[in-house]
Biotite code that builds the C-alpha atoms (Angstrom):
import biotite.structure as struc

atoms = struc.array([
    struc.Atom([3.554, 3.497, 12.479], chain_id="A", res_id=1, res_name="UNK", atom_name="CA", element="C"),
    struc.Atom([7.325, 2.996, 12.045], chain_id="A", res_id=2, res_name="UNK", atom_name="CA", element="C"),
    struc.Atom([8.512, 0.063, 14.044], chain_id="A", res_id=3, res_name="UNK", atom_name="CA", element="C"),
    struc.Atom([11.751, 0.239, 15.745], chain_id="A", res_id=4, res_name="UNK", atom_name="CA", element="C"),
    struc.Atom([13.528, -2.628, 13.381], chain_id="A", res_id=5, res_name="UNK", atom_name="CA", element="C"),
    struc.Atom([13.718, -0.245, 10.832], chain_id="A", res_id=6, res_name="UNK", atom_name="CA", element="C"),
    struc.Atom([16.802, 1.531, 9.800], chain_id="A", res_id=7, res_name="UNK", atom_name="CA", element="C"),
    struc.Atom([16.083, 3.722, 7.454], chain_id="A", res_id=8, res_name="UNK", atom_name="CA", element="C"),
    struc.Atom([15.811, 7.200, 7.083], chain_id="A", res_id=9, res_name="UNK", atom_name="CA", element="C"),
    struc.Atom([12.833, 9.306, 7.939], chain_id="A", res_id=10, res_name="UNK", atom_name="CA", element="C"),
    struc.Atom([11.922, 9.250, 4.343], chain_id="A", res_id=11, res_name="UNK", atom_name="CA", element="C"),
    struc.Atom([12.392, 5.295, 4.244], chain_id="A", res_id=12, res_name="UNK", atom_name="CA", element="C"),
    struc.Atom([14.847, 5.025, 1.837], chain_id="A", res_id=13, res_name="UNK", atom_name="CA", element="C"),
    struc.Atom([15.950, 2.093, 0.840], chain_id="A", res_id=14, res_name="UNK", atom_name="CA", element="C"),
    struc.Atom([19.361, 0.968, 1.886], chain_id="A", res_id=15, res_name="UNK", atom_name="CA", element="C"),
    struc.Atom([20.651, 0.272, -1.212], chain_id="A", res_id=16, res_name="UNK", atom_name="CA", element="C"),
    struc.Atom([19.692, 4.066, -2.899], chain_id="A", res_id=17, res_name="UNK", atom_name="CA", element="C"),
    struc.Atom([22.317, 5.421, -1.383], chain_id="A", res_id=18, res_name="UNK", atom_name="CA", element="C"),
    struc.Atom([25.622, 4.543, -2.619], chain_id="A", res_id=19, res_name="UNK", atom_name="CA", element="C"),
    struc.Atom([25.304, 0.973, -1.983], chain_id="A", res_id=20, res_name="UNK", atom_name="CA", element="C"),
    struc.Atom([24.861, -0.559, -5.197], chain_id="A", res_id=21, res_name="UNK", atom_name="CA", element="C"),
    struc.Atom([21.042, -0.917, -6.566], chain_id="A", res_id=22, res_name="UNK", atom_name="CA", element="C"),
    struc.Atom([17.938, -1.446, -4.610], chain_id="A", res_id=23, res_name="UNK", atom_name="CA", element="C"),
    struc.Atom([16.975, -5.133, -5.095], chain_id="A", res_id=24, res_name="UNK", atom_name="CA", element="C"),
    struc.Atom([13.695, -6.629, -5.066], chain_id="A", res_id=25, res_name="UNK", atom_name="CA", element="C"),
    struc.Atom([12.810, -10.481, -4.811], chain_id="A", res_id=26, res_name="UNK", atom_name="CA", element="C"),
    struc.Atom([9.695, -11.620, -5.425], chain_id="A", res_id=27, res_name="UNK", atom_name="CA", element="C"),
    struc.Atom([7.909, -14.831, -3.978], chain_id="A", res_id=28, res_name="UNK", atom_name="CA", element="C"),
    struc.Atom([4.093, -16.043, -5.812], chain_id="A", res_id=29, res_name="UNK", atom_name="CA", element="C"),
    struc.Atom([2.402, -18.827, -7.503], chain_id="A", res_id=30, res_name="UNK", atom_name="CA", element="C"),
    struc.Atom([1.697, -19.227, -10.711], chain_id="A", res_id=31, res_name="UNK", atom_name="CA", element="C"),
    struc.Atom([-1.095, -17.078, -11.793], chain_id="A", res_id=32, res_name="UNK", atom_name="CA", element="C"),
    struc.Atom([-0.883, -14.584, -9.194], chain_id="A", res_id=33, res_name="UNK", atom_name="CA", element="C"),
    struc.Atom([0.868, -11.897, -11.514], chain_id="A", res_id=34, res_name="UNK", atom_name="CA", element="C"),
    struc.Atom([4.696, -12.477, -10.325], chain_id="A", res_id=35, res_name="UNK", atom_name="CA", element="C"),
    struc.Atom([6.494, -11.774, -13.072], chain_id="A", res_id=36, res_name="UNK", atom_name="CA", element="C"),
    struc.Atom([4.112, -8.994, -14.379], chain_id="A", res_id=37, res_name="UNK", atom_name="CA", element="C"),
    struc.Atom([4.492, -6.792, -10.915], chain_id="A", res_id=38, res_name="UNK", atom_name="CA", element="C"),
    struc.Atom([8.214, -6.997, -10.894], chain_id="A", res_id=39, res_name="UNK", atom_name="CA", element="C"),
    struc.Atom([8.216, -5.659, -14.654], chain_id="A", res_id=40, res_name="UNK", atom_name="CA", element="C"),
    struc.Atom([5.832, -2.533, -13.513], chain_id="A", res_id=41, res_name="UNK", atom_name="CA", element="C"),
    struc.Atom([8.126, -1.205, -11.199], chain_id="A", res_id=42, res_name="UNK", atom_name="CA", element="C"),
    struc.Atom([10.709, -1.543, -13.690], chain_id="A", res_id=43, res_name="UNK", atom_name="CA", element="C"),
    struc.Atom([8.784, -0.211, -16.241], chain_id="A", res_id=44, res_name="UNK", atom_name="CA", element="C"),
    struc.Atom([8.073, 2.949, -14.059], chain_id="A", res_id=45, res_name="UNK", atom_name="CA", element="C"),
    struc.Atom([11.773, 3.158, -13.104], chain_id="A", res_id=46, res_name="UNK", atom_name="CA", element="C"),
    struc.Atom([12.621, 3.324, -16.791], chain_id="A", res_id=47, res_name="UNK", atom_name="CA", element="C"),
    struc.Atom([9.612, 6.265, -17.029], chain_id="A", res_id=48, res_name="UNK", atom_name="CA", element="C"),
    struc.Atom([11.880, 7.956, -14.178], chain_id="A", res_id=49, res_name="UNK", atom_name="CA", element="C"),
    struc.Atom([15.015, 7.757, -16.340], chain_id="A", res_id=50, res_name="UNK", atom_name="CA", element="C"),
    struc.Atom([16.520, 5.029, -14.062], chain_id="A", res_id=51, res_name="UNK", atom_name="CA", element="C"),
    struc.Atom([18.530, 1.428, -15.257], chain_id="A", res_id=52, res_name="UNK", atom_name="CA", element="C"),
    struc.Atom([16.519, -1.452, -13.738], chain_id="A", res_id=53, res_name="UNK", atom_name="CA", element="C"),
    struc.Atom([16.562, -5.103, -14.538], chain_id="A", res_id=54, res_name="UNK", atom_name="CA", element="C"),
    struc.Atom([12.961, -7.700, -13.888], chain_id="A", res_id=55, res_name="UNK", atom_name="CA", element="C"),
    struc.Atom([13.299, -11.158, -14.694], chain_id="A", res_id=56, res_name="UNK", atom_name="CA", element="C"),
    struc.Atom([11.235, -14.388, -13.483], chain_id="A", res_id=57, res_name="UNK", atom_name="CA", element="C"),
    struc.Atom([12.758, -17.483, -11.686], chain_id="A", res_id=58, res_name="UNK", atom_name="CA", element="C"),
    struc.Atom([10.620, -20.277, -13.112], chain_id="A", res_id=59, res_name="UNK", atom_name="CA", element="C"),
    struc.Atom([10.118, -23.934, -11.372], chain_id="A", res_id=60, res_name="UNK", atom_name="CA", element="C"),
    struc.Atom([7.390, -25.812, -12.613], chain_id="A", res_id=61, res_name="UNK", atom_name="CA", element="C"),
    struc.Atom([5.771, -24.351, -15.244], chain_id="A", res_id=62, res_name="UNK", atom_name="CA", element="C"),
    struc.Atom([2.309, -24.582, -13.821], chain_id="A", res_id=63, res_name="UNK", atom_name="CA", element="C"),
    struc.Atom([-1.044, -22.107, -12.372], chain_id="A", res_id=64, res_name="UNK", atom_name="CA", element="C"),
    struc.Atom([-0.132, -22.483, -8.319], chain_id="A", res_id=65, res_name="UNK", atom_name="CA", element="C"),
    struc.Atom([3.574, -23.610, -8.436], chain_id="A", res_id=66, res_name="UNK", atom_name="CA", element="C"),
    struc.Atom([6.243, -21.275, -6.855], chain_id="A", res_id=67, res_name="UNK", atom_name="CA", element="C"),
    struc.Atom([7.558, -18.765, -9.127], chain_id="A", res_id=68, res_name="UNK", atom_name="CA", element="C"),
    struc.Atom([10.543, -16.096, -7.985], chain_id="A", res_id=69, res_name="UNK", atom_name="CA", element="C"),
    struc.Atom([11.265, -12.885, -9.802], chain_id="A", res_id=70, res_name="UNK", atom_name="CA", element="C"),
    struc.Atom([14.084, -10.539, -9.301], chain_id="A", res_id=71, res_name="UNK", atom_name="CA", element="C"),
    struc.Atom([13.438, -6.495, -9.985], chain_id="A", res_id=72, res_name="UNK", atom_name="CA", element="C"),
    struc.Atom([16.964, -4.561, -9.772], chain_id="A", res_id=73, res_name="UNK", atom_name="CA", element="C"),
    struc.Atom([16.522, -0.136, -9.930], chain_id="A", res_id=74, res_name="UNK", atom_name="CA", element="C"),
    struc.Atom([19.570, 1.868, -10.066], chain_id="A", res_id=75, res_name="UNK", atom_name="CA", element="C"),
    struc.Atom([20.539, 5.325, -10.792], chain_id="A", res_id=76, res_name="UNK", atom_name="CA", element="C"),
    struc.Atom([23.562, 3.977, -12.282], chain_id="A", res_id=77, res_name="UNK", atom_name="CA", element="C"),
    struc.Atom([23.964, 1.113, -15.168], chain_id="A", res_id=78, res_name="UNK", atom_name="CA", element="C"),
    struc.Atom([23.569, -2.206, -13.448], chain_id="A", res_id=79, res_name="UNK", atom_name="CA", element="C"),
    struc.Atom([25.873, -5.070, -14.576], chain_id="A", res_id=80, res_name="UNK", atom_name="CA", element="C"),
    struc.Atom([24.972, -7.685, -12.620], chain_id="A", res_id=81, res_name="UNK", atom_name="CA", element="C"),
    struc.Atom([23.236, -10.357, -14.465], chain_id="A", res_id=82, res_name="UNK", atom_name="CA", element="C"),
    struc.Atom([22.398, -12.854, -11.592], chain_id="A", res_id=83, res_name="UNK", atom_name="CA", element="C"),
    struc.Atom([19.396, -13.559, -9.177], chain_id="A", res_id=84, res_name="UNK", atom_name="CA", element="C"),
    struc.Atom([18.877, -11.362, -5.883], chain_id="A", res_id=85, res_name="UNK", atom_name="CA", element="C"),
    struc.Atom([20.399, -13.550, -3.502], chain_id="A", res_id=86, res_name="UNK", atom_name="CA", element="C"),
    struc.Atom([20.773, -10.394, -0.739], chain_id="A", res_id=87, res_name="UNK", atom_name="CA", element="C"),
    struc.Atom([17.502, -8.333, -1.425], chain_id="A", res_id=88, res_name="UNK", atom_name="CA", element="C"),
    struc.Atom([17.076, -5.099, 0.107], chain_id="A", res_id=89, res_name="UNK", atom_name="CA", element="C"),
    struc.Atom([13.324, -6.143, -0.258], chain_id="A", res_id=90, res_name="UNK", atom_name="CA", element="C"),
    struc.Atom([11.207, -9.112, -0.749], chain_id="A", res_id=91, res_name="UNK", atom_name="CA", element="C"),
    struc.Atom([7.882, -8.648, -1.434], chain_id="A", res_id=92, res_name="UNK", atom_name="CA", element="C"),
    struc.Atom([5.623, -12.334, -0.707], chain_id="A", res_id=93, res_name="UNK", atom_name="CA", element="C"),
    struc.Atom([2.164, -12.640, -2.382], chain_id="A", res_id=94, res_name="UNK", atom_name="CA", element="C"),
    struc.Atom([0.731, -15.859, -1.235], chain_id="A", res_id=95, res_name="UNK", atom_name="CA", element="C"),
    struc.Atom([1.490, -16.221, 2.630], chain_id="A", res_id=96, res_name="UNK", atom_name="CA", element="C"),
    struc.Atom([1.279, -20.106, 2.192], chain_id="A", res_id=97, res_name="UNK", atom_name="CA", element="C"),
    struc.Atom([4.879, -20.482, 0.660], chain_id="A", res_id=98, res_name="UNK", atom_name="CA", element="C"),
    struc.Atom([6.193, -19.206, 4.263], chain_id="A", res_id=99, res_name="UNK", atom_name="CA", element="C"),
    struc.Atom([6.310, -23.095, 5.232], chain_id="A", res_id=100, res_name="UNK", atom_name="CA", element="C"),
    struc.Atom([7.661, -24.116, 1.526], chain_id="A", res_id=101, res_name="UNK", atom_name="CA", element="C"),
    struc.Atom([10.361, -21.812, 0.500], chain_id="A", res_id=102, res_name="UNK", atom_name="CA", element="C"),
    struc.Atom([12.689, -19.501, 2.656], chain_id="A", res_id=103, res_name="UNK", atom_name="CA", element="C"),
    struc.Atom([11.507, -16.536, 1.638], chain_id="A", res_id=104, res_name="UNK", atom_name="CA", element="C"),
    struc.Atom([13.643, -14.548, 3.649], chain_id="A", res_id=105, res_name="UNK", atom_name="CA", element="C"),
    struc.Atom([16.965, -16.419, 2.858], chain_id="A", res_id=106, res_name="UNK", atom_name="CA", element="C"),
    struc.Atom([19.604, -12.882, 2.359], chain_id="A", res_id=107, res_name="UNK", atom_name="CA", element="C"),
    struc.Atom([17.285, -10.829, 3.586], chain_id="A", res_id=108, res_name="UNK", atom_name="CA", element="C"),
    struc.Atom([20.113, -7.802, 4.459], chain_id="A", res_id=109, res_name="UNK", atom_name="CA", element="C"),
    struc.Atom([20.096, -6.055, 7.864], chain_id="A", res_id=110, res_name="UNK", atom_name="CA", element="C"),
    struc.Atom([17.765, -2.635, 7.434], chain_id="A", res_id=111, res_name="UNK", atom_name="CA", element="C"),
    struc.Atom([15.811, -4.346, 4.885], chain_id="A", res_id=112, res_name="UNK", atom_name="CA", element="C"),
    struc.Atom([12.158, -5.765, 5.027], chain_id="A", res_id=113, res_name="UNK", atom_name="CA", element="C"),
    struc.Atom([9.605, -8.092, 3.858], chain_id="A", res_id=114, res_name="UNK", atom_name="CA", element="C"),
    struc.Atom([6.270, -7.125, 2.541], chain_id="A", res_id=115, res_name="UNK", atom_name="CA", element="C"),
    struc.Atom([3.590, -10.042, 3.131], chain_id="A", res_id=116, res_name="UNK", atom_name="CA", element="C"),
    struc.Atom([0.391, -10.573, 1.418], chain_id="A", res_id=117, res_name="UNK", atom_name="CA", element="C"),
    struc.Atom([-1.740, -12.067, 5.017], chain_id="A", res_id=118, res_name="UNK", atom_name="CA", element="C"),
    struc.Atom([-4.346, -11.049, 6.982], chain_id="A", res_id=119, res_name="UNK", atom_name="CA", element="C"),
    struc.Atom([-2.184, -11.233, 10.301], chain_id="A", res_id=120, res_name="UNK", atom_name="CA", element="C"),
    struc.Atom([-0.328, -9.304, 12.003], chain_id="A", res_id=121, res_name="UNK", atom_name="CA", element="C"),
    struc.Atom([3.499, -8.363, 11.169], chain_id="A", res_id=122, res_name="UNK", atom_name="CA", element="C"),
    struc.Atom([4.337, -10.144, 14.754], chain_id="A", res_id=123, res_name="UNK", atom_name="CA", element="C"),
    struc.Atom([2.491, -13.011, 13.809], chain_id="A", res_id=124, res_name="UNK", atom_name="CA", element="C"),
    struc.Atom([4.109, -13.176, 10.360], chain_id="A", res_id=125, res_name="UNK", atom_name="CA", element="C"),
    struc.Atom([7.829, -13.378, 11.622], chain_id="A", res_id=126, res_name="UNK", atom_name="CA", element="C"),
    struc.Atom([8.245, -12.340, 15.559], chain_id="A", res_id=127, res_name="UNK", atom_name="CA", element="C"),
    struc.Atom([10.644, -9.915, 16.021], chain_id="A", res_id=128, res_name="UNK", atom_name="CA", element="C"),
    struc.Atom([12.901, -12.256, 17.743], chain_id="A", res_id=129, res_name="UNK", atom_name="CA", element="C"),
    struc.Atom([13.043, -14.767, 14.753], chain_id="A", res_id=130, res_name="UNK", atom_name="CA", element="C"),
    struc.Atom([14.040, -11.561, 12.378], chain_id="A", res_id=131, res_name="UNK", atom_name="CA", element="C"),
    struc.Atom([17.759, -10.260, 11.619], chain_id="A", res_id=132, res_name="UNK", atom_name="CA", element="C"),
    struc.Atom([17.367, -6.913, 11.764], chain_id="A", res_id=133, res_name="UNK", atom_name="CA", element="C"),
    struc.Atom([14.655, -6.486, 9.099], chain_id="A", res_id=134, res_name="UNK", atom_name="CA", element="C"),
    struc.Atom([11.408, -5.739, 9.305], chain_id="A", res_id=135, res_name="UNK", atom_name="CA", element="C"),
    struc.Atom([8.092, -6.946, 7.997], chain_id="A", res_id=136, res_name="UNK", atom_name="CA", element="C"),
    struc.Atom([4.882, -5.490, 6.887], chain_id="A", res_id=137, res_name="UNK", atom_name="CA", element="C"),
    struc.Atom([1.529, -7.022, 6.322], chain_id="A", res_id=138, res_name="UNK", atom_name="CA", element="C"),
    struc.Atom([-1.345, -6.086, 3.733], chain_id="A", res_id=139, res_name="UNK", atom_name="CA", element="C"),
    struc.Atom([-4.304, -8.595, 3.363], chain_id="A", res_id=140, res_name="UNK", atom_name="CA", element="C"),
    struc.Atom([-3.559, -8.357, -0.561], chain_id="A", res_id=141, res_name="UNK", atom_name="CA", element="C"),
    struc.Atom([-6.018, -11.078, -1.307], chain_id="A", res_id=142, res_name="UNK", atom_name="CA", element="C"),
    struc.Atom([-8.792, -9.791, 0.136], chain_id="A", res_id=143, res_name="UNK", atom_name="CA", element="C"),
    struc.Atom([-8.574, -7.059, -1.257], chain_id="A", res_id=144, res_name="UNK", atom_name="CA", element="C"),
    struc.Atom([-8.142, -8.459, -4.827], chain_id="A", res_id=145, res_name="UNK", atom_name="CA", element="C"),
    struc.Atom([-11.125, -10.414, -3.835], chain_id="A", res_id=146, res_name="UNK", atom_name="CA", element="C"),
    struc.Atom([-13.058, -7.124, -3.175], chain_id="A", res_id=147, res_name="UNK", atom_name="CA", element="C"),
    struc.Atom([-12.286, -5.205, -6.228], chain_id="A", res_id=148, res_name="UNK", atom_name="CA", element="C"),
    struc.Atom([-10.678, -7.475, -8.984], chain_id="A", res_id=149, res_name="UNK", atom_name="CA", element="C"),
    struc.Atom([-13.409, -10.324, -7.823], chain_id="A", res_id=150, res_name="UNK", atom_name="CA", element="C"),
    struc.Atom([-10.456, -13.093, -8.477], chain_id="A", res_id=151, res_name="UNK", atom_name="CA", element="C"),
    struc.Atom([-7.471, -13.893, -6.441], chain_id="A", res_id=152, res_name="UNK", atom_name="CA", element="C"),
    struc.Atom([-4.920, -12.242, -8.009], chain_id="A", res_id=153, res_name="UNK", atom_name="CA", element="C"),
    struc.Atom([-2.623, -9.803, -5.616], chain_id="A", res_id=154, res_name="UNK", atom_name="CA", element="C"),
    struc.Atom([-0.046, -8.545, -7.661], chain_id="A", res_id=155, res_name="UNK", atom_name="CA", element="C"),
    struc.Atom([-1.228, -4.680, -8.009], chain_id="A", res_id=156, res_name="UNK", atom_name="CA", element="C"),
    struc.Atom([-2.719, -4.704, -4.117], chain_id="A", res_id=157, res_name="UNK", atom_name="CA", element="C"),
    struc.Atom([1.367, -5.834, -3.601], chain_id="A", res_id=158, res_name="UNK", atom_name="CA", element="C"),
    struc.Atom([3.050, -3.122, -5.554], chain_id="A", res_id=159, res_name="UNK", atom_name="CA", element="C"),
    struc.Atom([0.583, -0.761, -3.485], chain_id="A", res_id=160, res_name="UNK", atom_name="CA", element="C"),
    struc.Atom([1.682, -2.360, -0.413], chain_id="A", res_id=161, res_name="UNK", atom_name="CA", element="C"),
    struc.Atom([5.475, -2.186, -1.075], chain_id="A", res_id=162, res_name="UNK", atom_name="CA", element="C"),
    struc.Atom([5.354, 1.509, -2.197], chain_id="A", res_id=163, res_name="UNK", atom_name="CA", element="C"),
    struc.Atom([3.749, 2.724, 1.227], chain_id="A", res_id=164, res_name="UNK", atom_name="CA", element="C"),
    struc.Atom([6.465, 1.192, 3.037], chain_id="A", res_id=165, res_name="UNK", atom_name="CA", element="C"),
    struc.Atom([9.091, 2.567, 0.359], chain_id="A", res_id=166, res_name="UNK", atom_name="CA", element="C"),
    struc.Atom([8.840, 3.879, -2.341], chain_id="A", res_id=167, res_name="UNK", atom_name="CA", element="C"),
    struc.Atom([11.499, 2.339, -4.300], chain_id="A", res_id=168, res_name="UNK", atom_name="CA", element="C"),
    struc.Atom([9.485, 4.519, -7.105], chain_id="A", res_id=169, res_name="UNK", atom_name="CA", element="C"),
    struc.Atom([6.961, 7.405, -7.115], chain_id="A", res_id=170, res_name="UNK", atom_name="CA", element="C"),
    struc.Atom([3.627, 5.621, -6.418], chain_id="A", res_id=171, res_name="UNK", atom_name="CA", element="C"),
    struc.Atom([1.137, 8.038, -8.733], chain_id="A", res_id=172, res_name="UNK", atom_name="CA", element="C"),
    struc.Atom([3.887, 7.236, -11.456], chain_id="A", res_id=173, res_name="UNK", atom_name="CA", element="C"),
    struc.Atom([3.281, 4.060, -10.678], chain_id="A", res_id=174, res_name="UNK", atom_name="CA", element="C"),
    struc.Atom([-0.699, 3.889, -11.114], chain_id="A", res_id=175, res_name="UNK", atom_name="CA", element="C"),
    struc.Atom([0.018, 5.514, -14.392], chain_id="A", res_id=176, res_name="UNK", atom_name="CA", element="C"),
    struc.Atom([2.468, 2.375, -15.887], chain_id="A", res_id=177, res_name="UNK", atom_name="CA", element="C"),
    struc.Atom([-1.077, 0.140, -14.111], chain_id="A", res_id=178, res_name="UNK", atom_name="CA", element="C"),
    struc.Atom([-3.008, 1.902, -16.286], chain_id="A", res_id=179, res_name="UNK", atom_name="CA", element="C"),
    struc.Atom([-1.257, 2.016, -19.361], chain_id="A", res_id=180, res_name="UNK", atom_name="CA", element="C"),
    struc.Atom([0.052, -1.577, -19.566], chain_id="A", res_id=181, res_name="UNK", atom_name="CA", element="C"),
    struc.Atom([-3.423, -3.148, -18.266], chain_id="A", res_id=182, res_name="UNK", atom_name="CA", element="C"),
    struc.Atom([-5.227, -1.017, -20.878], chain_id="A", res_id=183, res_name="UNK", atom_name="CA", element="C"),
    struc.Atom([-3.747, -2.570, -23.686], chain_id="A", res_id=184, res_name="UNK", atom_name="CA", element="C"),
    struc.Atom([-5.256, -5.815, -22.537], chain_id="A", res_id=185, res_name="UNK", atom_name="CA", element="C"),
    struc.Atom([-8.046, -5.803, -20.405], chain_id="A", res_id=186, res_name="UNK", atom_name="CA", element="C"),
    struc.Atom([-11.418, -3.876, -20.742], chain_id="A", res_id=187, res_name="UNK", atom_name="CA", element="C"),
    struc.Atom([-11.823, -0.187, -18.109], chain_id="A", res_id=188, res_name="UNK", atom_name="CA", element="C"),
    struc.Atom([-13.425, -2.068, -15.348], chain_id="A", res_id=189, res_name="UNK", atom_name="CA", element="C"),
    struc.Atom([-10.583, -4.273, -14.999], chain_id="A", res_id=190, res_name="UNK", atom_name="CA", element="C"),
    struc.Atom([-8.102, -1.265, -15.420], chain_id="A", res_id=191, res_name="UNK", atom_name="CA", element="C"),
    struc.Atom([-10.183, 0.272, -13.040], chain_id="A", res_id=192, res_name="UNK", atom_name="CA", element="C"),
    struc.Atom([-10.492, -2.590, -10.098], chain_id="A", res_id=193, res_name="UNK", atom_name="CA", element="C"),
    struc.Atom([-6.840, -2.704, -10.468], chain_id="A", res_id=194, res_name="UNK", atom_name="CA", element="C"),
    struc.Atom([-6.027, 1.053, -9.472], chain_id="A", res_id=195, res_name="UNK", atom_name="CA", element="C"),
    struc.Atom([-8.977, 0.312, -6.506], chain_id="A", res_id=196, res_name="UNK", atom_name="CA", element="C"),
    struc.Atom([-6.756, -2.232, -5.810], chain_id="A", res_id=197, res_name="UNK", atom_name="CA", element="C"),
    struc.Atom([-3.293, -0.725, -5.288], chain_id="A", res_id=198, res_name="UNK", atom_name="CA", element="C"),
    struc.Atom([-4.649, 2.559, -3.806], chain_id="A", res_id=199, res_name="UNK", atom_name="CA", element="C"),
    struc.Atom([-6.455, 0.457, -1.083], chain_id="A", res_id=200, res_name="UNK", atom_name="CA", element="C"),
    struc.Atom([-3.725, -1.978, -0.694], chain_id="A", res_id=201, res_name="UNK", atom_name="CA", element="C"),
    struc.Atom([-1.401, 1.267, -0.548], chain_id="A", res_id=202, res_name="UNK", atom_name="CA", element="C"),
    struc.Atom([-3.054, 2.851, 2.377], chain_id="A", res_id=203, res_name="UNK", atom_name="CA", element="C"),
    struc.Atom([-4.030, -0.749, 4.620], chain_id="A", res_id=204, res_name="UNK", atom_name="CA", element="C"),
    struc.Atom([-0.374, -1.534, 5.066], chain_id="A", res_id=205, res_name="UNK", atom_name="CA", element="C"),
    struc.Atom([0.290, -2.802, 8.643], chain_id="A", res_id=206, res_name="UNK", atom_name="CA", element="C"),
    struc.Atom([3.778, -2.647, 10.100], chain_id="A", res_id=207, res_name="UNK", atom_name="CA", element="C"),
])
């Protein structure tokens, strides 16, 4: 269901992809939740599509369950900006607890939105009236990472999300960079969980 805060086109585009400079991504985690390595899969599949991107982490306190930003910039054009996303088109939140501890929605530009790992609803998230004319969508990430993955880690159940409410890139190219990258590490079944995981992240998005 498209709600009304939106201001994109019918086919959800972000703002940014048309003539407005490059889409840009922020990403909020903890340590160990797979940050850094989600921003650099949608760059990696934007360089598949023949597109400029930049990913880069924000680090903090080096340490499993401290804060951690990254910054993922796509462009159809060479990017020279070589600074953090202070005015994101998108910022994509995978633990729901750092919505007390860090503004994650600090720049947040009008027509953008925020994709939240949490099991509530988008209203419950950020009421409408507390938003500046972006919008929010909920997917209960960890859960689902917790059904497939068996751990707590919501970084490909996130990219899943954020592609169903735009896709910033093509999601099946997307499941192929998963499988590629995670194959040179990890043994089929985790490959495997991980594709469960985005596809069923990608189709329980609530917004």
């Amino acid at each position: 269901m498209k709600v009304s805060q939106l201001s994109f086109t019918d086919e959800y585009d972000v703002p940014a992809a048309k003539g407005l400079g490059p889409v840009e991504i922020r990403w909020h985690g903890r340590g160990g939740q797979g940050v850094v390595t989600a921003g650099e899969i949608l760059a990696e599949t934007a360089l598949k599509e023949g597109r400029y991107f930049q990913a880069f982490p924000e680090f903090g306190a080096e340490r499993t369950g401290a804060p951690i930003r990254a910054y993922t910039r796509l462009s159809d054009d060479p990017i020279y900006l070589h600074c953090p996303v202070l005015e994101p088109a998108v910022v994509v939140v995978l633990d729901s607890t750092l919505l007390s501890a860090v503004k994650v929605f600090d720049g947040l530009r009008d027509g953008g939105f925020a994709v939240i790992n949490s099991s509530l609803s988008p209203e419950a998230v950020a009421p409408p009236g507390e938003r500046q004319g972006w919008a929010v969508a909920t997917v209960d990430a960890t859960r689902i990472a917790l059904d497939t993955l068996k751990r707590p880690i919501p970084n490909t159940s996130m990219i899943g999300a954020l592609l169903r409410v735009n896709p910033v890139v093509d999601k099946d190219a997307c499941a192929v960079v998963i499988e590629s990258r995670l194959s040179a590490r990890f043994p089929a079944r985790i490959v495997d969980a991980n594709l469960e995981a985005f596809w069923q992240a990608h189709s329980s998005v609530s917004w």
